[in-house]
C-alpha atoms as one frame of an Amber mdcrd trajectory, in Angstrom:
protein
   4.791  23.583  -2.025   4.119  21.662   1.312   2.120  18.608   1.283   0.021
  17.404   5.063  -0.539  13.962   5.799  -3.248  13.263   8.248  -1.886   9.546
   9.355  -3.812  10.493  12.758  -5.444   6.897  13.750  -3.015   4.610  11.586
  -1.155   2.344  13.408   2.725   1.642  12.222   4.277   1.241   9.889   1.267
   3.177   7.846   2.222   6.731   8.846   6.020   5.915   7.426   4.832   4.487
   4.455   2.691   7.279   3.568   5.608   9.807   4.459   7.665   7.903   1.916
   5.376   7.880  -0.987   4.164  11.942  -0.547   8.144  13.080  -0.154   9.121
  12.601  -3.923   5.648  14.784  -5.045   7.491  17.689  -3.030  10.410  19.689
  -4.305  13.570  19.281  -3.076  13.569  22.152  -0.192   9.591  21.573   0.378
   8.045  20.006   3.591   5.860  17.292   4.205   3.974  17.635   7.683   2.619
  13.988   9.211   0.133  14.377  12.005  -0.266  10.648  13.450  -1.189  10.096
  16.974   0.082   6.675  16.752   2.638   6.862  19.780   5.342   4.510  17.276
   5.445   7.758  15.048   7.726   9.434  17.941  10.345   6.953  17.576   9.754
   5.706  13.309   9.547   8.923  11.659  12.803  10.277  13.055  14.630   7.264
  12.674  13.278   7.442   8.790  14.991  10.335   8.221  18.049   9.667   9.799
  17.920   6.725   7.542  16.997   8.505   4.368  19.061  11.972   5.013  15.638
  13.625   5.106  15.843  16.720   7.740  12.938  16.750  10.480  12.487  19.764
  11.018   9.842  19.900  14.217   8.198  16.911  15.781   5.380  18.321  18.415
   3.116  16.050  20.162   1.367  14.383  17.209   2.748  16.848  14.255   6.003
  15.887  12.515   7.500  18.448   9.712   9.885  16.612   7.275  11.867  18.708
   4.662  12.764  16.780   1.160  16.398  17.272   1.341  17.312  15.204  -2.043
């Protein structure tokens, strides 16, 4: 099961936040897909998976796809 966020107009940290409390509903294996326009998200959301060995799988312009790795 994938889960889509639609941060799109939330200003950081409110797109990470939200990322962090949908990944545990998902399956390990299972994506969660952010879109957020918020021009922060380019730089946050990778550097939140880096921190929480989460694998990004695409970012593209305003859509970020993060798969729940543990």
């Amino acid at each position: 099961m994938s889960v889509e966020l639609d941060c799109r107009g939330l200003l950081c940290p409110l797109p990470v936040i939200r990322l962090a409390k949908a990944l545990p509903t998902v399956a390990v294996g299972d994506t969660v897909t952010v879109l957020a326009d918020d021009p922060a998200a380019a730089t946050d959301i990778p550097a939140w998976c880096r921190m929480r060995s989460q694998e990004l799988v695409s970012a593209d312009s305003n859509s970020y796809v993060v798969r729940r790795v543990s």
